[in-house]
N, C-alpha and C positions, 0 to 999 in steps of 0.2 A: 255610720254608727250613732245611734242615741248619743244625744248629749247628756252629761254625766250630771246630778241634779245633788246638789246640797246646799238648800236655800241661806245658809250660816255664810257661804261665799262668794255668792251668786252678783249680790250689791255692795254697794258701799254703805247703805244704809244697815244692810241685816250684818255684815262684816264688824259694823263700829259698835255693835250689844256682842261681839268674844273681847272678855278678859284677854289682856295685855299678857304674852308669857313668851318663853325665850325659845320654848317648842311649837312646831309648827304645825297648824289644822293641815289635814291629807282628806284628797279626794281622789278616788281610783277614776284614771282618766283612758287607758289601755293595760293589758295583760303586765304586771311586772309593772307600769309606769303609774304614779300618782302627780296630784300637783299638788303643792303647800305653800299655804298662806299663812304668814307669822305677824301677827299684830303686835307692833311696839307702842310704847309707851306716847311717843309722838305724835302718833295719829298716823302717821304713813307705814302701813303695810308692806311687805315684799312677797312676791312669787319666788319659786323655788321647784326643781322637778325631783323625782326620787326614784332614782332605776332600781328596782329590787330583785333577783331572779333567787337568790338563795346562795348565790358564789361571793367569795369573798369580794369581788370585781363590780359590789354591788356602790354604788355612788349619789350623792344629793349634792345639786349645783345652784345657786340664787341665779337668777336670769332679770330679775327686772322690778322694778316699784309698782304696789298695784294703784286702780285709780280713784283712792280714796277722797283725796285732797286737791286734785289736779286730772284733766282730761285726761284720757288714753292716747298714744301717738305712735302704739303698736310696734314703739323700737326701742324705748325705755321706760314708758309707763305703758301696762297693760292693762284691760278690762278682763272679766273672767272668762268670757270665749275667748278673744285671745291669750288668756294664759296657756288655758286647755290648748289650742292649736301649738303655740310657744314650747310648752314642755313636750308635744310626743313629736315635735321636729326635731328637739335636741335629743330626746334620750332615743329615736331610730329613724330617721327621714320623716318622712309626710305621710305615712301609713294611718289610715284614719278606719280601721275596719276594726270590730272585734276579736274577730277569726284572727288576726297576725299575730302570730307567734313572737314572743324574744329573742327568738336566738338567732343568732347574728347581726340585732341589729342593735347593740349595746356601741357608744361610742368607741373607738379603739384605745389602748391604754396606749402607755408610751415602752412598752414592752410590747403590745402587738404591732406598733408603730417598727421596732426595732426588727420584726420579725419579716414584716412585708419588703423590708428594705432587704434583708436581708437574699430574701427571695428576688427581689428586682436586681441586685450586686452579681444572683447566679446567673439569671438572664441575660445580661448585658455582659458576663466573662470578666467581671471583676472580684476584687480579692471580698469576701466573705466578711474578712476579720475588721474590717468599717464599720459592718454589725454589730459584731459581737465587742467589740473594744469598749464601746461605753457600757455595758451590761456591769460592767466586772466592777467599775467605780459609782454605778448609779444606786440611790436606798432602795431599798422593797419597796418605801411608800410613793419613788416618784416613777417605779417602772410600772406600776400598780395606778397611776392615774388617769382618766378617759386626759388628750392629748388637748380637747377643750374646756379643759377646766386649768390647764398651765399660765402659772402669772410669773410675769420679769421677776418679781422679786424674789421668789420660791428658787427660780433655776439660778437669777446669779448668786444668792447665797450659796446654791450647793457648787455655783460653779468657784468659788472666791473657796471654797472651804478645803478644792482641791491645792490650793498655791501653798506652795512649804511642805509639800507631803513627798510621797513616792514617787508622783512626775514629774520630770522639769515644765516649765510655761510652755517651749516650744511643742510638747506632747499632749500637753492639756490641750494646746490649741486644734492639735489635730484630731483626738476627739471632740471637741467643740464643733466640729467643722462636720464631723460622721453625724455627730446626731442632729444639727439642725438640716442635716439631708434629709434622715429618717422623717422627722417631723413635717418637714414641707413634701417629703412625698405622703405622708398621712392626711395632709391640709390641700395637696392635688386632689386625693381621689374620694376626699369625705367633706362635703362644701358646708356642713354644720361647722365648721373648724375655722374660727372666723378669729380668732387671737394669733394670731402670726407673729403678731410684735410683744411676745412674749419671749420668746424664741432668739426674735431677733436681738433681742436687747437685752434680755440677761444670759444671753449665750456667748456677746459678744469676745472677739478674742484677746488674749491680753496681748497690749504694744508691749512693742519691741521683743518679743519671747522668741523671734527666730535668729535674732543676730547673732548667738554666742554660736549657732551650730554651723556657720559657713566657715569650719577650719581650713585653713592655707596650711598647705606643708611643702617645705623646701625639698628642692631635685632631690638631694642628698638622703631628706627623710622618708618621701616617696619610695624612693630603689632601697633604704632600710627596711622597709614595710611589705615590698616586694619579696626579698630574700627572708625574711623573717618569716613569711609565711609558707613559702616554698618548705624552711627547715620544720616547722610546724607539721606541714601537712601536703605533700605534693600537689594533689587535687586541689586545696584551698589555696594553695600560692599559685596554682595557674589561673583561678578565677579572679585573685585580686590581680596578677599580671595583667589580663584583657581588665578590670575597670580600670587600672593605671593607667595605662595606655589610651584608651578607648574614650576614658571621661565619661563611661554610660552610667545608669543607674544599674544597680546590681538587678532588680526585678527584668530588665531589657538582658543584659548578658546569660540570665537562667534562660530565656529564651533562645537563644543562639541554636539553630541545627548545622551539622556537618555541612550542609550543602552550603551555609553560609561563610564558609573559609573558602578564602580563593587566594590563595597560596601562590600569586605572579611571583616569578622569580627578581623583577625588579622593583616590584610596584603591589608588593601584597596586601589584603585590606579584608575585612569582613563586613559582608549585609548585618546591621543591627536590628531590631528588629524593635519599632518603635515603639513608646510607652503609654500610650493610648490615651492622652488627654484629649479634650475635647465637651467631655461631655455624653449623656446617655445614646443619641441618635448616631454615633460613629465612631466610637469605641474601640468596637470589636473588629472593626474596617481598619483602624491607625492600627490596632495590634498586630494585624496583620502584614503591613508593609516596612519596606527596610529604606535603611539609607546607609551609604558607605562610610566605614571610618578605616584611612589609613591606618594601619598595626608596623612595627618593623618586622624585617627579616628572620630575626630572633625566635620573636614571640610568632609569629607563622609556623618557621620550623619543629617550634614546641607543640604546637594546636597539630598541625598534618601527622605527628608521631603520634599523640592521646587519642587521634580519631583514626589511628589505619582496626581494621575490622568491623566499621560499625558502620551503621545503615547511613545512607545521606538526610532521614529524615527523623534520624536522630538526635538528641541532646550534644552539642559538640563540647559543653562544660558537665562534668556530672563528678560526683560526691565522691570518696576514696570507695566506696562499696557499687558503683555504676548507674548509684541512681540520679534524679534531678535534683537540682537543687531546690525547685517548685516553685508556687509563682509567692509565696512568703520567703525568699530565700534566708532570712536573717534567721526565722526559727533553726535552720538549720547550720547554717556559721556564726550565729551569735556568739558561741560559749569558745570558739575556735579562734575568733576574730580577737575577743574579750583577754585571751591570753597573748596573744600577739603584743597588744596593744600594752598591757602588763609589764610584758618583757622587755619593749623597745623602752616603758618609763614616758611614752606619749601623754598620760592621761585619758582618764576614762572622755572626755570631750571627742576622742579621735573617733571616728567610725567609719564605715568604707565611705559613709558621704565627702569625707575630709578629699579622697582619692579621685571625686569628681569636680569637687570646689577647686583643688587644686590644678584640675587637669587646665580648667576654665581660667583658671589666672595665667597661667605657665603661657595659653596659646594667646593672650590678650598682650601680656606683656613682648610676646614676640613679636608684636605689631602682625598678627594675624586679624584681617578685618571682622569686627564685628559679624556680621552679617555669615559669614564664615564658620566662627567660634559657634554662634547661633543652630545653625543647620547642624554643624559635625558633635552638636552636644544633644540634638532633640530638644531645643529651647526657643526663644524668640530674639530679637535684638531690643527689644524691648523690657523683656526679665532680668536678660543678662544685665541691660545697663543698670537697673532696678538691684538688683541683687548683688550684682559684684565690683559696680563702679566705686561704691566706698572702701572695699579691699585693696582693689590696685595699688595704691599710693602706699599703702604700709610695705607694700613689696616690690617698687618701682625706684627708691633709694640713689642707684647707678645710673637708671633711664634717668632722669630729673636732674642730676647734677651734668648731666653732657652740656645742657644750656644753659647754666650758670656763668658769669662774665665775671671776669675779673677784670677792676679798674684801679688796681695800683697803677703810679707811674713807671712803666717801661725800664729797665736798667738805661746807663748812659752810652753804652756798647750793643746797644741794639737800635735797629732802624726801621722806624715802621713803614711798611706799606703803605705805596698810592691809594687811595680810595679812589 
């Protein structure tokens, strides 16, 4: 393609006869793409690109010092070929023809950011709503911005703006955590996207925001939360039944099919069906496999009566109307769960997660080995110490005082043992 000719930019010489002004000389450099050069008052110059296509999604970014004052070093000070080269890499790859069109190659906003991920969430069989959850609290003006133009201080303002609002920290964090996926899958597959540590560092999450939600609930209040919800809703109180028991996540027990009850008469237990951590590359491979969790006798009896007429490769937990619970199960016993919890006088803090925090204490404090607790929870022995070894001790009281010595002196009418 010709190179673009406007002798006013061309040098440093002809550049230093434009008037000083806070708007910026434009040179059309491809279809839709210009470059701007803004003479200040100083004497040094900036480059700057300008995507324009006629959509709101139109954008102008500074990229660099021009080489008014100081040589060109083609990575912060630029000469005017390479500004030209500079602005049509950032505003659409290396496309240097006339003939190339705009369309499609505008950088991605952090809305279409949110969109790709969204699509990558379907592909890989995970939940959708990692997408879509930051849309809901993000402005129009930062879903609306190419994903390489985002600075730390922009996102942590807006992320500090969320604290003291509708979310708790530990919710903010977990959107914090969907959109810096989004973004770093936007900065994978678009290599103009070279601010990463923008992301990283005003995305950061806030300390300490998950402590409050590892509730411990005593045996007592467990088997309340059981029967409360049974009288609630039959279906819903057999679902919280298998997480009580089970210690799974609610998204793993909506998974459950009929074939995965095995109903031994001594020794009954259900395949779970794992929660797919890992990672993109085997996901949907952990989704798919199980690992055993003893159930009692009880809660079998219950499960083999709710599945007689139903396929084996059916839902073995399903809704009071026969549907799934789905792979969002809270949409669906949120508002169900919410009155339980109401009733019992818990506090809004309690949620089915309380049902597997406790499951994990209950089998630690039983002197069940780590390693153990680990596997039969779909955890590590390494999270669980991480996560639950500061709990123990508030609930260990009885355990702790077994070793406690007493060193009064002996009454006069007792004899102590040889050593």
């Amino acid at each position: 393609m010709p190179k673009p000719r406007k002798i006013a930019l061309e040098t440093p010489t002809a550049r230093a006869k434009l008037p000083p002004r806070k708007a910026s000389y434009f040179v059309r450099v491809a279809p839709n793409v210009a470059l701007g050069y803004r003479r200040n008052q100083s004497g040094f110059g900036t480059w700057s690109v300008r995507f324009a296509d006629g959509s709101p999604n139109g954008w102008l970014r500074k990229f660099g010092t021009a080489d008014d004052l100081e040589p060109a070093n083609n990575k912060s000070v630029f000469n005017y070929d390479q500004a030209i080269k500079q602005a049509r890499t950032l505003a659409r790859g290396d496309a240097d023809t006339e003939t190339d069109t705009a369309s499609g190659f505008a950088p991605i906003s952090v809305d279409g950011a949110l969109t790709a991920y969204e699509r990558d969430l379907e592909t890989r069989q995970s939940s959708i709503y990692n997408a879509r959850m930051p849309r809901k609290h993000l402005t129009p003006a930062l879903l609306m911005k190419p994903v390489s133009m985002l600075s730390a201080n922009e996102l942590k303002r807006w992320r500090d703006g969320l604290i003291g609002g509708e979310l708790v920290d530990a919710s903010i964090n977990r959107m914090l955590k969907c959109l810096r996926a989004a973004l770093n899958l936007a900065a994978r597959l678009d290599k103009r996207i070279q601010n990463k540590d923008a992301w990283t560092d005003g995305l950061e999450s806030l300390s300490d925001a998950d402590n409050a939600r590892n509730v411990i609930l005593t045996d007592k209040q467990v088997t309340a939360f059981v029967r409360a919800s049974y009288a609630h809703d039959a279906a819903l109180g057999l679902y919280v039944d298998v997480l009580a028991e089970s210690g799974a996540r609610a998204s793993q027990a909506s998974r459950l099919l009929v074939s995965d009850l095995i109903a031994h008469p001594k020794a009954p237990r259900v395949s779970m069906p794992k929660a797919g951590k890992g990672g993109a590359k085997n996901r949907t491979k952990q989704k798919a496999e199980r690992y055993s969790v003893a159930i009692s006798e009880r809660l079998a009896n219950r499960l083999k009566v709710a599945a007689v007429g139903r396929a084996d490769d059916a839902p073995l937990l399903v809704q009071a109307d026969g549907t799934s619970w789905g792979e969002r199960p809270n949409d669906n016993y949120g508002d169900g769960i919410s009155a339980v919890v109401a009733n019992l006088k818990f506090g809004s803090e309690v949620t089915m997660g309380a049902l597997r925090h406790s499951s994990i204490v209950r089998a630690l404090l039983k002197g069940i080995p780590v390693r153990v607790v680990a596997a039969s929870h779909n955890s590590s022995t390494v999270q669980i110490e991480r996560t639950y070894s500061k709990h123990i001790l508030d609930h260990a009281d009885d355990l702790q005082r077994r070793a406690l010595l007493d060193h009064d002196e002996p009454a006069d009418n007792v004899v102590a043992l040889a050593s």
